[in-house]
FIGU-147345 format. One record per residue (C-alpha): residue number from 0; chain; x, y, z. Coordinates in steps of 0.001 Angstrom, whole numbers, plus 500000, padded with zeros to 6 digits. Layout:
! residues N
  pos  unit      xx      yy      zz
  NUM     A       X       Y       Z
...
This chain:
! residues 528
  pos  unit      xx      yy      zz
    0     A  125233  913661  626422
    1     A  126968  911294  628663
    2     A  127313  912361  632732
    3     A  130342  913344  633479
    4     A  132224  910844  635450
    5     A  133464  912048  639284
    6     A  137362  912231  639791
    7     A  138956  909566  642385
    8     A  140981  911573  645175
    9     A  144270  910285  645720
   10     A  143137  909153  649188
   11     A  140014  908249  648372
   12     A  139514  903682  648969
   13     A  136787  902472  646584
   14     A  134254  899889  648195
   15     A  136593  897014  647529
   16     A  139339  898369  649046
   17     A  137596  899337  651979
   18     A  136215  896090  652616
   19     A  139646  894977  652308
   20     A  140933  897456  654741
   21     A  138747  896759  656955
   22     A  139154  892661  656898
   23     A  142583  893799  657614
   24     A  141836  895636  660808
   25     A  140010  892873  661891
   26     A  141988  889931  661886
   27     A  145065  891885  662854
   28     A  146568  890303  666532
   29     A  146180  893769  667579
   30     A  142480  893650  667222
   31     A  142012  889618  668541
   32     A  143674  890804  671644
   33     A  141796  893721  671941
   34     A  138688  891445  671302
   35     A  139852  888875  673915
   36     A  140626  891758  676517
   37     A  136985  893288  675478
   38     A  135270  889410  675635
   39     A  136563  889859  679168
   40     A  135377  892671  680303
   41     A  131737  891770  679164
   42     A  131727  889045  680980
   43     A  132334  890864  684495
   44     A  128509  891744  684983
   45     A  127726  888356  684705
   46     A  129963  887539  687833
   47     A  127894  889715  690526
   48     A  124277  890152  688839
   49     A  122636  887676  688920
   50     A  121268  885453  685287
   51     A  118229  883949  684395
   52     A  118794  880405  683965
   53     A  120843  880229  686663
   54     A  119086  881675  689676
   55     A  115624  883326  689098
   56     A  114853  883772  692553
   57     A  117774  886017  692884
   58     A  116541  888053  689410
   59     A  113176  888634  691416
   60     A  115046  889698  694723
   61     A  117059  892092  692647
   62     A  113856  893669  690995
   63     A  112633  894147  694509
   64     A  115881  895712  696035
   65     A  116167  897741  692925
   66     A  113226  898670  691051
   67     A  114481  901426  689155
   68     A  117663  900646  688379
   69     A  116698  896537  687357
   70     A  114334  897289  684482
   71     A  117144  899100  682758
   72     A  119597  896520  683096
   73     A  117188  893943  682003
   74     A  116537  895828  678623
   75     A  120213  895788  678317
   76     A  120752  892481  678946
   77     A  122442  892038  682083
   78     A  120134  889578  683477
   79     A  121726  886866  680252
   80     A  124746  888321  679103
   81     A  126233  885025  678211
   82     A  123435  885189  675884
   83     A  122335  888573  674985
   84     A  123344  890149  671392
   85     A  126101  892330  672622
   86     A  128365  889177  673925
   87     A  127194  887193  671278
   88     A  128480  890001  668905
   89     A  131849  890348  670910
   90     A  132330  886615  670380
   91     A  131122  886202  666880
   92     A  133879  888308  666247
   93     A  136328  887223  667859
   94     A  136339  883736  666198
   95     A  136466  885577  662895
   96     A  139241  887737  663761
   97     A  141347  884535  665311
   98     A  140796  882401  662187
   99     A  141427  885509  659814
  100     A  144845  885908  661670
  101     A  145677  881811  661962
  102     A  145282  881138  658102
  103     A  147971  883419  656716
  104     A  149906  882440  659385
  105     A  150250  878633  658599
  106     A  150258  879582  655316
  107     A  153506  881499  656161
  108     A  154995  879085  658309
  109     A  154351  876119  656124
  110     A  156345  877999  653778
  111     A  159053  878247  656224
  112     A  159234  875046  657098
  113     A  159890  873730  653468
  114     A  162437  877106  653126
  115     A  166392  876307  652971
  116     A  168555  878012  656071
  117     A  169396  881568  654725
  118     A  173270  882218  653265
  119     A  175819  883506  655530
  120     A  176568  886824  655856
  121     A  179733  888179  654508
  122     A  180868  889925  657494
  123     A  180562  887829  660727
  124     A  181910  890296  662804
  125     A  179113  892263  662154
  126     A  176791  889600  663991
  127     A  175482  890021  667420
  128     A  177743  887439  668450
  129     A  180590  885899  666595
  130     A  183729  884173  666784
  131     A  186919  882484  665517
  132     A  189908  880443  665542
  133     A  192082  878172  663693
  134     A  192826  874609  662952
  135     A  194494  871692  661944
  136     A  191599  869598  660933
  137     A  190509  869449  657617
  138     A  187478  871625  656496
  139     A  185262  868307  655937
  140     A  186028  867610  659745
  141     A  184792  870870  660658
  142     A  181582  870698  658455
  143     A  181257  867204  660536
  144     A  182085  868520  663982
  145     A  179443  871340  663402
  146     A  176522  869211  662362
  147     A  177039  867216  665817
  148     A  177464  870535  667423
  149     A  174048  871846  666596
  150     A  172562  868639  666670
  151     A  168561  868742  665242
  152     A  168994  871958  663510
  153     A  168015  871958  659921
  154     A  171435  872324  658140
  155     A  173002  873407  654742
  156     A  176502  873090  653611
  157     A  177528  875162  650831
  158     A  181181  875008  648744
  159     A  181732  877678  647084
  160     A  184573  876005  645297
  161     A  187100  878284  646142
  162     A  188377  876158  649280
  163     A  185693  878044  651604
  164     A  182670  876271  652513
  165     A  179832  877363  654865
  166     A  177320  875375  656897
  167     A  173944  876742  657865
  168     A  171825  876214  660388
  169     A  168593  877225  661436
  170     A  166134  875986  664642
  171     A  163730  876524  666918
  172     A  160972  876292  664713
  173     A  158542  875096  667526
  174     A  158281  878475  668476
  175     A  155999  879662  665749
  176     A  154224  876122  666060
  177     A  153563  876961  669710
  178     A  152306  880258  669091
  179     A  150235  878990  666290
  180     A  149188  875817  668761
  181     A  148525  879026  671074
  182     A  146038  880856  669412
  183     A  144183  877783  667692
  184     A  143640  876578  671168
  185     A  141464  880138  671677
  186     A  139807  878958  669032
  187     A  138933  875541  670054
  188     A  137916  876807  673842
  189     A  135388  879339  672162
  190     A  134077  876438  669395
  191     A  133896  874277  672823
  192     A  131729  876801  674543
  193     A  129507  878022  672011
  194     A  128700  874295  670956
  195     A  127980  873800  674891
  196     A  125516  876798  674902
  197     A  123774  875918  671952
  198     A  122727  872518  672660
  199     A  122916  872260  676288
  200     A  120656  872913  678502
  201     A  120563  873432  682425
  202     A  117508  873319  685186
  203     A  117358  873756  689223
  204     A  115333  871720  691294
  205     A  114165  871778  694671
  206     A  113298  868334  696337
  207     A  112583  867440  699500
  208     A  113679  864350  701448
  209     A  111514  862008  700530
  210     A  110591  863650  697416
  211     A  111098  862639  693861
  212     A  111880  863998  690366
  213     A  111635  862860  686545
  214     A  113596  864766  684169
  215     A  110729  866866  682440
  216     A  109963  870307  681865
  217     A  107218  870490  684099
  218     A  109351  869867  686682
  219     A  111775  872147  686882
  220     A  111654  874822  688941
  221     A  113737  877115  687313
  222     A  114924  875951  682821
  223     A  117160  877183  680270
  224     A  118539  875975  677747
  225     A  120555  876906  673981
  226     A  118169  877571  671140
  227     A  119455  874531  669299
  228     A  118358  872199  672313
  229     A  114830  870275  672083
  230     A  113086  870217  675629
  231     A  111463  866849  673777
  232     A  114973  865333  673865
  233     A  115415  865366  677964
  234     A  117049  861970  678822
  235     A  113982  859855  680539
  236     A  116072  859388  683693
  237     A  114570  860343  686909
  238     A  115691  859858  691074
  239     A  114104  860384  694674
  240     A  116114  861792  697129
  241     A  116292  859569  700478
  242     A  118210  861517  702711
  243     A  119548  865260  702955
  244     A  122779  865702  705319
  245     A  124149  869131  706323
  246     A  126745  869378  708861
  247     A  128602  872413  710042
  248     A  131324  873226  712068
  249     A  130012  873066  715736
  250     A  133085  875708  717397
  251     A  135511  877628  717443
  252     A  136369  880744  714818
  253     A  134955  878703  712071
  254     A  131854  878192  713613
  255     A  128498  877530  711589
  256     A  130499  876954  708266
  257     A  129555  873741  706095
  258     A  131178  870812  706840
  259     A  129647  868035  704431
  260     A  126508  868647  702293
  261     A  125420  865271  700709
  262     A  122070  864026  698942
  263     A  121750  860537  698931
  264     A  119484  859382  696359
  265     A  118221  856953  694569
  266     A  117974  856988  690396
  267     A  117049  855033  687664
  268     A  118230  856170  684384
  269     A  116074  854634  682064
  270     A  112332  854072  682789
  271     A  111842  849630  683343
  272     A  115708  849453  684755
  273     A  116511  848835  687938
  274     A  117333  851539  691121
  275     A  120421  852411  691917
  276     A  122041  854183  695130
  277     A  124275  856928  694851
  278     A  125971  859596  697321
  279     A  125575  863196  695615
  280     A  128141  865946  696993
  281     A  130286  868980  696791
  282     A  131945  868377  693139
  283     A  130623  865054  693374
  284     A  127235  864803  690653
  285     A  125711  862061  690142
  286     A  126643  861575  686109
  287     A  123940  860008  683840
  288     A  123631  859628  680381
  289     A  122188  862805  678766
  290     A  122905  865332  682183
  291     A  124459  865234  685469
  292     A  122785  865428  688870
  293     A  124923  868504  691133
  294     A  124220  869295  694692
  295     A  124368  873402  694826
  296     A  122800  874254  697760
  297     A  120244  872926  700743
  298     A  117875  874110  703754
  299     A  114280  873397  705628
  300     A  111071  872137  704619
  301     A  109153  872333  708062
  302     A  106084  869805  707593
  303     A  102967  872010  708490
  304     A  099554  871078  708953
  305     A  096422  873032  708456
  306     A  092868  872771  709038
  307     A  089911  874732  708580
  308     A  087174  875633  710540
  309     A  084898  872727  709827
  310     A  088262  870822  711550
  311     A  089066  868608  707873
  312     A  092260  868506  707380
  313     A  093053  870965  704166
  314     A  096880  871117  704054
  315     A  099954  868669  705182
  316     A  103325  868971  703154
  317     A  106704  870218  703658
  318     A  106946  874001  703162
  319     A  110265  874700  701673
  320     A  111747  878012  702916
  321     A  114575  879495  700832
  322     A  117726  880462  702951
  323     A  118285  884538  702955
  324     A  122164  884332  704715
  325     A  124669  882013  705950
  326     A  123011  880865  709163
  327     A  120035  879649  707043
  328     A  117547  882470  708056
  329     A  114332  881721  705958
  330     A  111400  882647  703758
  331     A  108888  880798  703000
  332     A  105064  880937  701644
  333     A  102440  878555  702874
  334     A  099365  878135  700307
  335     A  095924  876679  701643
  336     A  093472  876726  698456
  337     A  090666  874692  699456
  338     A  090394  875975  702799
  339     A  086649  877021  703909
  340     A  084959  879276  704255
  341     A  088058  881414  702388
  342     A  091132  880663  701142
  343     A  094164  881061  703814
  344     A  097919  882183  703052
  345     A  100840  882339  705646
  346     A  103992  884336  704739
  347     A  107102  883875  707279
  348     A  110147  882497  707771
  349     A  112287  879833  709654
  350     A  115041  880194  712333
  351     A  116871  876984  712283
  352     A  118678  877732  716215
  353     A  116075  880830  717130
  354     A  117470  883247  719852
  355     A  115538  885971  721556
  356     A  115875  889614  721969
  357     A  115780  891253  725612
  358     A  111191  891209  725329
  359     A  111767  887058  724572
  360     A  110783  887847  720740
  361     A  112528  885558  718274
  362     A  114984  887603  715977
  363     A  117515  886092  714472
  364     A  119168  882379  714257
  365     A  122769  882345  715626
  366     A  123909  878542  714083
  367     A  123081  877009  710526
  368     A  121999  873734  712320
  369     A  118565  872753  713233
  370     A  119711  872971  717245
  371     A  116302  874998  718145
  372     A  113885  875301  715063
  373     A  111226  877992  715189
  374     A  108462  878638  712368
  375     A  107043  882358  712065
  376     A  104357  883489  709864
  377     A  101454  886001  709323
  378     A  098213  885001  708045
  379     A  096145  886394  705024
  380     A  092391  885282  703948
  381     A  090641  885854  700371
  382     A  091605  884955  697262
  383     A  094960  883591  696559
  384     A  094423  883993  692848
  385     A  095249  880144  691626
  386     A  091724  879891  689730
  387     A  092856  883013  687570
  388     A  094837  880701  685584
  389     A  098250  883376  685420
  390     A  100965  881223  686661
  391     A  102305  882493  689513
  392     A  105726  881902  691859
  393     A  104941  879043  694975
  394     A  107378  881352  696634
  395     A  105346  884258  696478
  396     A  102017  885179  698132
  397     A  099803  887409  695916
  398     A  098402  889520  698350
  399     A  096571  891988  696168
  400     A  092570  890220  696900
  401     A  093594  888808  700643
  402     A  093222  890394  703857
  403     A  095571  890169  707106
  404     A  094380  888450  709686
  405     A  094667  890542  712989
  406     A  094470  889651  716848
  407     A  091856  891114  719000
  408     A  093704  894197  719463
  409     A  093585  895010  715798
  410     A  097625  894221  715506
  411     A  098978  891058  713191
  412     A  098047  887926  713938
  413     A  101575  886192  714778
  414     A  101843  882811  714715
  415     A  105042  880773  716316
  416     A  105778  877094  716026
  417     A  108316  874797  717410
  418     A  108219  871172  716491
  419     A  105166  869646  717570
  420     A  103197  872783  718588
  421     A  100325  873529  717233
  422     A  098238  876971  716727
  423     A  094325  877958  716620
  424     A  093619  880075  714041
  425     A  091124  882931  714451
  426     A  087708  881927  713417
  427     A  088348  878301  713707
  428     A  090980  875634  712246
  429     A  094561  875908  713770
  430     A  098057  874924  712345
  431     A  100862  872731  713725
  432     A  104520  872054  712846
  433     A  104571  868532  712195
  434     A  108237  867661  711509
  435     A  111142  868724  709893
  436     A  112399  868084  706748
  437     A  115553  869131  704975
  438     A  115969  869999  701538
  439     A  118410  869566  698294
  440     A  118962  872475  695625
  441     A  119770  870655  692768
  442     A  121277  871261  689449
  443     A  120579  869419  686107
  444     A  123014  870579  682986
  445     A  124532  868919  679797
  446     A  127529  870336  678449
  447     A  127391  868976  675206
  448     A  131622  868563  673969
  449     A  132593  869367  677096
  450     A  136188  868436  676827
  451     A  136666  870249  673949
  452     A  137427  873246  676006
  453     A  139650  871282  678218
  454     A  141609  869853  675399
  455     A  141627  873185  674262
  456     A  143205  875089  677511
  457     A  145712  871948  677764
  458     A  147174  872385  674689
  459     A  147246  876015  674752
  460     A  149130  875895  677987
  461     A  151461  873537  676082
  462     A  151659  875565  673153
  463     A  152590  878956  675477
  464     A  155118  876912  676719
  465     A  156872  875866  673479
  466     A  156797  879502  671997
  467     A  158234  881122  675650
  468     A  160837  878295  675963
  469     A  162031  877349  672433
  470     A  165293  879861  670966
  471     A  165107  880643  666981
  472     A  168444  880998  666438
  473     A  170431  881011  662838
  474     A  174046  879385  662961
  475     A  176891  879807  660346
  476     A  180387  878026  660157
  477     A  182370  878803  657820
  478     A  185936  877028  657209
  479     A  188899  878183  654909
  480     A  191507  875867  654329
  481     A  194843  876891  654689
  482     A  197420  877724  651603
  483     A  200689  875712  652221
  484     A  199534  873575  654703
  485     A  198639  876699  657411
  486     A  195792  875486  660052
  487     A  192050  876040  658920
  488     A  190526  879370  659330
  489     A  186840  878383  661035
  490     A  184307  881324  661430
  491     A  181090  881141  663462
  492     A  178267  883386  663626
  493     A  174899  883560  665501
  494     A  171679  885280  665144
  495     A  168603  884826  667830
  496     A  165300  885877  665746
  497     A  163866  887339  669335
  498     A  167371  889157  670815
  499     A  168727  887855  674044
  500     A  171486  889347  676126
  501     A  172916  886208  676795
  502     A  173866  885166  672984
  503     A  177600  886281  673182
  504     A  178265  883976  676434
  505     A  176497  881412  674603
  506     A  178664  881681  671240
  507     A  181515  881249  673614
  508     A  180402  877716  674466
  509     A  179048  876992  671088
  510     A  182951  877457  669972
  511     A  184592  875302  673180
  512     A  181804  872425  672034
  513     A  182709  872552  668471
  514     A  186394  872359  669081
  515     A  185761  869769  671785
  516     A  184249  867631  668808
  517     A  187573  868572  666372
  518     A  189606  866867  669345
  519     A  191463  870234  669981
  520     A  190784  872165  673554
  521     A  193811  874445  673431
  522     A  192455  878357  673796
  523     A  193096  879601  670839
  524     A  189683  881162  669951
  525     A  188602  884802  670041
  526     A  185261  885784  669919
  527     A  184973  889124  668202
């Protein structure tokens, strides 16, 4: 015995009709705009957190400011939301619901465009706006006069062989194109981007004046990059920066903002060619083939030198410290491995124009220049952890098998340099600020089809244009000739596919034009 079979409610959608119902829903416009508005609004955290990839020192300072709040945003993705699932998800869909509602649409409008102008209406005075008058001219002049009237539109004349015969007329069909120019555009911009972020790649680099850097993995400070992108396929360029300038505004209420920030370096962009000179700056990069070279940032590398108790020499470099604030207020780490008997670490910072409070302690720096430089830092002895072999941040002292070095009244050995000056160290060794140096933040990205989003914003603008600016409007004329030699009866009629008040002002002038072009100007028409 057979199971018996369930009965289908009335309201009841069967699998395929749900899928349909739901393709529906989302390539409706209502849902791409929704999707656009949503796209949006996801990308808002982006804009004040701050990403991996972008600036990892700022991801560390935020875990530090806000340790219970950070690890919950990181498992959700706030630290890469151009990249994390949600957005991805949001975007994915987004292109699908665009394309679903572009299709049918130039499917529709391709019909239109190979569609006739619709028949007249059989009462005009029905219209929005309409109007008549009569004639002397024969009905082929009018049926002439009214295709140089309306000029491009696409026109049909019709004789009904009674003596009547109507012209229609139908343009502004750039509208639709514009809209359809419009929301392909989207489409384009989003293509653009998402091939961008999955085979480009971006890196920041700190170098030093003086310094150099080859475009390899190793030595980037911070690297990301789109999971179609091969880290084996970095362009072999590589450049050494010569000079760092930083100038800022000296007086008045603008005082201590940048004036010029400019790198100049010097690259070569394939290994065996010759150097080259160029002038990095603001909006300026330095454009190679396979990345471009921008200048996002720069600040102090004091030159320190340290040495140990037996008095060898166990540490000279520049000691980049990372700005904190606008007056260039900085932190920096200072890392002396193979110092004996222990290892040594300094933590401290840099005042590029130090001031004092009212005890003559150095606070704060009151001007972005180097007018007054001043190096403070703490020392630390024991193991700095290096031979563990867990990488570890140069911006960071591990502190967790070190000791603090105190005075001999038990409080924190301080330790403050000026240019030239040099400090003993307890239990032998001392360390002096040899020079300064500045130092360029800079920024190494391909954009692979990068001016596909630009093409694609240009013609969208162009498109929003055409479909804001361009009038669909249907035209009729329709002329009777007159029994026993009376004047021609000539009807006109217009219809705007998106209403406008001013049509009936505009009929008026239609009807002065079109009776300019019989030859006649007398003011005999009257517009119903």
């Amino acid at each position: 015995m057979s199971a018996p079979t369930r009965e289908r409610r009335a309201s009841e959608l069967s699998s395929r009709e749900f899928l349909r119902w739901m393709w529906r829903q989302l390539t409706s416009m209502r849902t791409a705009l929704f999707l656009l508005l949503l796209l949006a609004v996801a990308a808002v955290p982006g804009s004040f957190i701050p990403q991996r990839g972008v600036d990892e020192r700022a991801v560390e300072l935020f875990f530090i400011d806000h340790p219970t709040a950070a690890p919950i945003l990181d498992a959700l993705g706030f630290f890469s939301v151009y990249s994390s699932p949600w957005f991805s998800a949001i975007y994915l869909l987004l292109m699908v619901s665009l394309v679903g509602c572009i299709v049918p649409r130039m499917t529709v409008y391709a019909r239109a465009l190979r569609a006739r102008p619709p028949r007249a209406p059989r009462n005009f005075s029905r219209m929005p706006a309409s109007g008549s008058f009569e004639i002397s001219a024969s009905v082929e002049e009018v049926m002439q006069a009214g295709r140089r009237a309306l000029g491009r539109a696409r026109i049909d004349v019709v004789d009904d062989g009674s003596g009547t015969t109507e012209l229609r007329a139908e343009k502004g069909y750039l509208r639709e194109f514009g809209n359809l120019v419009f929301h392909v555009s989207i489409v384009v911009v989003l293509v653009g981007v998402a091939v961008g972020s999955l085979w480009g790649y971006r890196g920041a680099v700190i170098v030093t004046e003086g310094g150099g850097f080859s475009n390899t993995l190793s030595q980037y400070n911070e690297f990301s990059s789109g999971p179609l992108f091969d880290a084996e396929d970095l362009p072999p360029f590589s450049f050494r920066v010569d000079r760092m300038i930083a100038e800022f505004q000296p007086e008045g209420p603008q005082r201590g903002a940048p004036k010029l920030f400019q790198a100049d370096v010097t690259y070569t962009e394939r290994p065996g060619e010759d150097p080259e000179q160029y002038e990095i700056y603001v909006n300026h990069p330095l454009s190679l083939d396979g990345g471009s070279v921008f200048l996002v940032g720069q600040g102090y590398a004091p030159v320190l030198r340290v040495t140990d108790s037996t008095g060898a020499v166990v540490f000279e470099d520049a000691v980049v410290f990372l700005p904190t604030d606008g007056s260039y207020e900085s932190q920096g780490v200072v890392k002396v491995p193979d110092a004996q008997p222990e290892q040594i670490g300094f933590q401290g910072f840099f005042l590029p124009t130090a001031v004092s409070t009212g005890d003559g302690a150095p606070s704060t720096s009151i001007y972005p220049g180097a007018v007054n430089p001043l190096v403070g830092l703490r020392m630390w002895t024991g193991d700095l952890g290096l031979d563990d072999g867990v990488p570890q941040s140069v911006y960071v002292l591990e502190k967790d098998q070190m000791t603090p070095v105190t005075d001999e009244n038990g409080e924190p050995f301080n330790i403050s340099l000026s240019p030239g000056q040099v400090q003993e160290l307890p239990g032998g060794g001392s360390i002096e600020f040899v020079d300064l140096k500045r130092f360029a933040r800079l920024q190494v990205a391909q954009t692979p089809a990068m001016t596909l989003p630009l093409v694609g914003v240009s013609l969208g603008v162009l498109g929003l244009i055409a479909s804001l600016m361009v009038r669909p409007r249907r035209t009729w004329i329709r002329a009777r000739s007159g029994e026993d030699g009376s004047p021609t009866v000539v009807e006109v009629a217009a219809l705007d596919r998106v209403p406008r008040d001013e049509l009936p002002e505009e009929i008026d002038d239609f009807l002065a034009q079109l009776r300019m072009e019989l030859g006649d100007s007398t003011p005999e028409e009257s517009r119903a």
